[in-house]
C-alpha positions as CSV (number, residue, x, y, z in Angstrom):
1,X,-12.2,-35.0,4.7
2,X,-10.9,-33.4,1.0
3,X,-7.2,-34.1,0.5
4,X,-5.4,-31.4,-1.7
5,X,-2.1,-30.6,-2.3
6,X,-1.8,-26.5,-2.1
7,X,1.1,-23.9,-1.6
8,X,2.6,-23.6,1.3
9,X,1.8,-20.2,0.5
10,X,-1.7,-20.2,-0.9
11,X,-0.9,-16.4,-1.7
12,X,1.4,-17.0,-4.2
13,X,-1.0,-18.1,-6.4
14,X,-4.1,-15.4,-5.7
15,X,-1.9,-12.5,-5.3
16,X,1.1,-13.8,-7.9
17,X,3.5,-12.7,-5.2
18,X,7.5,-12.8,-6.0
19,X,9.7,-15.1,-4.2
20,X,13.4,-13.6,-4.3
21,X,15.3,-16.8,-4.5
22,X,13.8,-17.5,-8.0
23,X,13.9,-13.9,-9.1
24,X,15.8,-13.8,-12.3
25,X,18.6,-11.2,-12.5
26,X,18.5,-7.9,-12.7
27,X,15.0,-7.9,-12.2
28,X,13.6,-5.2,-9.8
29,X,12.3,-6.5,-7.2
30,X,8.2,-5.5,-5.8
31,X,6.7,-6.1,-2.7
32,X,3.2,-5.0,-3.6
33,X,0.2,-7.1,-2.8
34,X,-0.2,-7.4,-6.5
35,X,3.4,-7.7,-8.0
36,X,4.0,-10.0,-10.5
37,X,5.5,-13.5,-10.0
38,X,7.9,-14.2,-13.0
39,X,10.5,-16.8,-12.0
40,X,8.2,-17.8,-8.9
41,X,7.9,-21.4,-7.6
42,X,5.8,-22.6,-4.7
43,X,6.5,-25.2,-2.7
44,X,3.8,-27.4,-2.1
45,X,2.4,-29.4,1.2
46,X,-0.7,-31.9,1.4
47,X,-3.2,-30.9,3.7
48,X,-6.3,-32.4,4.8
49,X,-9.3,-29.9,5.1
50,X,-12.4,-31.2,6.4
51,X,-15.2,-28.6,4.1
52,X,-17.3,-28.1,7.4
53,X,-14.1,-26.5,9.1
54,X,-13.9,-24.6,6.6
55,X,-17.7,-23.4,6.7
56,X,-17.0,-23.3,10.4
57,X,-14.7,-20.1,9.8
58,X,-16.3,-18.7,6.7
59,X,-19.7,-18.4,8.6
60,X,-17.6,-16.5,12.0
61,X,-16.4,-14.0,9.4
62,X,-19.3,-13.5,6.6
63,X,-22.8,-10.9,6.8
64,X,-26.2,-10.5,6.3
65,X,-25.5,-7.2,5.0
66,X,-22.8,-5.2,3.0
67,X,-22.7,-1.7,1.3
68,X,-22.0,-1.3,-2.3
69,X,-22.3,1.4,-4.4
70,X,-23.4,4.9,-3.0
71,X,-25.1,6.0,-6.0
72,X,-27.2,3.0,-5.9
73,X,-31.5,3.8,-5.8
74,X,-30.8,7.5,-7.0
75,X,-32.2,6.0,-10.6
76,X,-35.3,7.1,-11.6
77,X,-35.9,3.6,-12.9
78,X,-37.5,4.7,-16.1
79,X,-35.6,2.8,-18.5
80,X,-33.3,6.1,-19.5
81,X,-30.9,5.3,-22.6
82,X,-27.4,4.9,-21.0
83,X,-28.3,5.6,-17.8
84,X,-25.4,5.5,-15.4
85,X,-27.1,3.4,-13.4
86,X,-27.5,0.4,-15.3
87,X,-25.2,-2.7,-14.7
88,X,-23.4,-4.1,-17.6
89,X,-25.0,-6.8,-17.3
90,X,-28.2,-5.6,-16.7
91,X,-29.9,-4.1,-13.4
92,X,-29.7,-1.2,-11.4
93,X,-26.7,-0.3,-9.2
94,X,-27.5,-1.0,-5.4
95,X,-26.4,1.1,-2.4
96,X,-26.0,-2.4,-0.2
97,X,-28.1,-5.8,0.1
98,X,-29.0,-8.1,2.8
99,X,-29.7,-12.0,3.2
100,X,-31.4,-14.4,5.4
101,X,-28.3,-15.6,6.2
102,X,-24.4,-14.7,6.7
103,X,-23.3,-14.4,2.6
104,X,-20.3,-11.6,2.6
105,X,-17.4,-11.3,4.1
106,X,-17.2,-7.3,3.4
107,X,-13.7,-6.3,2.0
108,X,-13.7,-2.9,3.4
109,X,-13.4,-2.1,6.8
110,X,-15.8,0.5,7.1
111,X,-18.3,2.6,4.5
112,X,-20.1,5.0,5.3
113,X,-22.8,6.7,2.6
114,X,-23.4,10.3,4.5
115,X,-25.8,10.9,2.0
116,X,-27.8,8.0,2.6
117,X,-27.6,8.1,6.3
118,X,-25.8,4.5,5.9
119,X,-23.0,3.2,7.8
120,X,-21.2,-0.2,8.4
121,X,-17.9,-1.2,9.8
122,X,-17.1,-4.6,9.0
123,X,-17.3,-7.8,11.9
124,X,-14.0,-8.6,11.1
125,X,-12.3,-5.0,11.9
126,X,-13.6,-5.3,15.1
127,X,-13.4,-9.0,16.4
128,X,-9.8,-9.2,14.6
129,X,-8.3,-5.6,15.5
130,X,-10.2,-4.8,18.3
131,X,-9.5,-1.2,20.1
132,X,-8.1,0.6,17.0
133,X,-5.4,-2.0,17.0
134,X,-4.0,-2.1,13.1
135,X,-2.0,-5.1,13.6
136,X,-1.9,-8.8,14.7
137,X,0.2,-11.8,14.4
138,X,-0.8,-15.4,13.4
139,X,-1.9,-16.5,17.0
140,X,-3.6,-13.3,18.0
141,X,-5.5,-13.7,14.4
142,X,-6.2,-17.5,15.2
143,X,-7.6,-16.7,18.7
144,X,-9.5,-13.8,17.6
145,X,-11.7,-15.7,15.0
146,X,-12.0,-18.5,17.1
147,X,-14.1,-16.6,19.3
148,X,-16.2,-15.1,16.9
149,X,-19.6,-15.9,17.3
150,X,-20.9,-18.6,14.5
151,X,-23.9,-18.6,12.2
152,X,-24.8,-20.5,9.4
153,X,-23.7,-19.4,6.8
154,X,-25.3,-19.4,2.9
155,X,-22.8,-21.7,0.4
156,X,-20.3,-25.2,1.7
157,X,-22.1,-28.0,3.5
158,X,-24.7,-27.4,6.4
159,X,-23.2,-26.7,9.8
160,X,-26.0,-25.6,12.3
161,X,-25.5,-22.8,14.8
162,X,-25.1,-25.7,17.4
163,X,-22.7,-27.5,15.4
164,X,-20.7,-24.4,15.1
165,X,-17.7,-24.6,17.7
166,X,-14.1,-24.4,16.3
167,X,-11.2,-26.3,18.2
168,X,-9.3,-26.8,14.5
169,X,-7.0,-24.3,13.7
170,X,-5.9,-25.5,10.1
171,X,-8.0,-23.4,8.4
172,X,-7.6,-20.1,10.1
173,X,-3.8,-20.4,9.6
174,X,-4.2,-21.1,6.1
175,X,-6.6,-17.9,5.6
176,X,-3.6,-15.9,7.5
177,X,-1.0,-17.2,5.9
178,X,-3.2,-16.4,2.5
179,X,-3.5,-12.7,3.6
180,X,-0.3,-12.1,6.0
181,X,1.2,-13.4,2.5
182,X,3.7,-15.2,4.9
183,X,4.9,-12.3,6.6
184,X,4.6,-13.0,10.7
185,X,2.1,-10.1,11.6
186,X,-1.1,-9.1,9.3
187,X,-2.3,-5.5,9.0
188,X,-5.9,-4.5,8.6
189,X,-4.7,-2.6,5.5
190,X,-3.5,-5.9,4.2
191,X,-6.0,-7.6,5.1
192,X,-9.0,-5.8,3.2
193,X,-7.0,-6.1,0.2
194,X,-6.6,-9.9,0.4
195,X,-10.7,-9.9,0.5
196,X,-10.7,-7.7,-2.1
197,X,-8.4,-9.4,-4.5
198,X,-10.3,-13.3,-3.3
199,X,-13.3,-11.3,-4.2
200,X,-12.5,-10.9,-7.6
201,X,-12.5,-6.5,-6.8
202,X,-16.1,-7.1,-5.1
203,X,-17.2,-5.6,-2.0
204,X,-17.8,-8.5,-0.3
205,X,-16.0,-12.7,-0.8
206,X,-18.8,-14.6,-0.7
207,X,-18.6,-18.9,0.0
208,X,-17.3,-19.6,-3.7
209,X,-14.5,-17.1,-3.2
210,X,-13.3,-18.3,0.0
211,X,-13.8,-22.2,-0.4
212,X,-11.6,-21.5,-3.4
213,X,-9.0,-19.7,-1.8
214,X,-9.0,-22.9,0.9
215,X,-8.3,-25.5,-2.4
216,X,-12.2,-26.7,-2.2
């Protein structure tokens, strides 16, 4: 078991949300995902987190396989000055990747690359909001990825397929309250753009994202 001491609302300090009762005055008040958090203060709870929970739920919501960039593989690879589709930092944009094992948890719900003949709606969309549904509160969220199937995932301590089951809830509710950003129901809107901003603006949180984001 890791002992931490956290935010109650873990969201505060990923997103920099506002909390009213500190706002200074006069100060308009934002209730975007990404508002600022001037005058801010979390209050703070110990928790103990056990790393293989936390694996346990990471590896019922990551992939094999996530889509990227849609331009990626329509470079001619032949080393073209300032080619638009070079990485920064070297490479070749690519239109999506897979791994042996479960590695992203995508932040989109669903891309689709018509060009390309390429389409993927996310695991999550459908085991968390299943039926269209666009909304869920903290138990329907807990139950829902509690009975996601589990793999091993890549990243955080071994936990084998049979090893898998999740009775704990601690973690889920953390990730909730992380993305719900302590509001009692959770969109699916709000919900990619929590991935999206534990990603770091990837397309997909992989382990070292989300391990953070639980305080690991």
């Amino acid at each position: 078991m890791m002992k931490l001491t956290r935010a109650v609302l873990l969201s505060q300090v990923f997103f920099g949300l506002h909390s009213e009762a500190f706002a200074p005055p006069n100060r308009q008040e934002s209730t975007a995902l990404y508002s600022t958090a001037e005058g801010a203060t979390a209050v703070t709870a110990e928790l103990d987190l056990d790393p293989k929970e936390v694996v346990k739920v990471f590896g019922r919501l990551a992939e094999k396989y996530i889509m990227l960039d849609e331009s990626g593989g329509m470079c001619c690879y032949s080393a073209c000055k300032d080619c638009e589709f070079r990485l920064p930092g070297g490479g070749y944009k690519m239109a999506d990747q897979s791994a042996s094992r479960p590695k992203w948890i995508p932040v989109y719900e669903e891309r689709i690359f018509e060009g390309q003949g390429k389409e993927h709606i996310a695991k999550w969309k459908t085991g968390i909001f299943p039926d269209g549904a666009t909304v869920v509160t903290k138990e329907e969220f807990v139950d829902a990825v509690l009975g996601l199937d589990f793999a091993t995932p890549l990243g955080g301590p071994f936990v084998s397929k049979s090893a898998g089951k999740l009775e704990e809830t601690t973690v889920t509710e953390c990730l909730f309250d992380i993305l719900a950003d302590g509001k009692d129901k959770l969109t699916r809107h709000r919900m990619g753009l929590g991935l999206k901003k534990l990603s770091g603006d990837e397309a997909g949180l992989t382990w070292a994202g989300f391990s953070a984001a639980m305080g690991l």
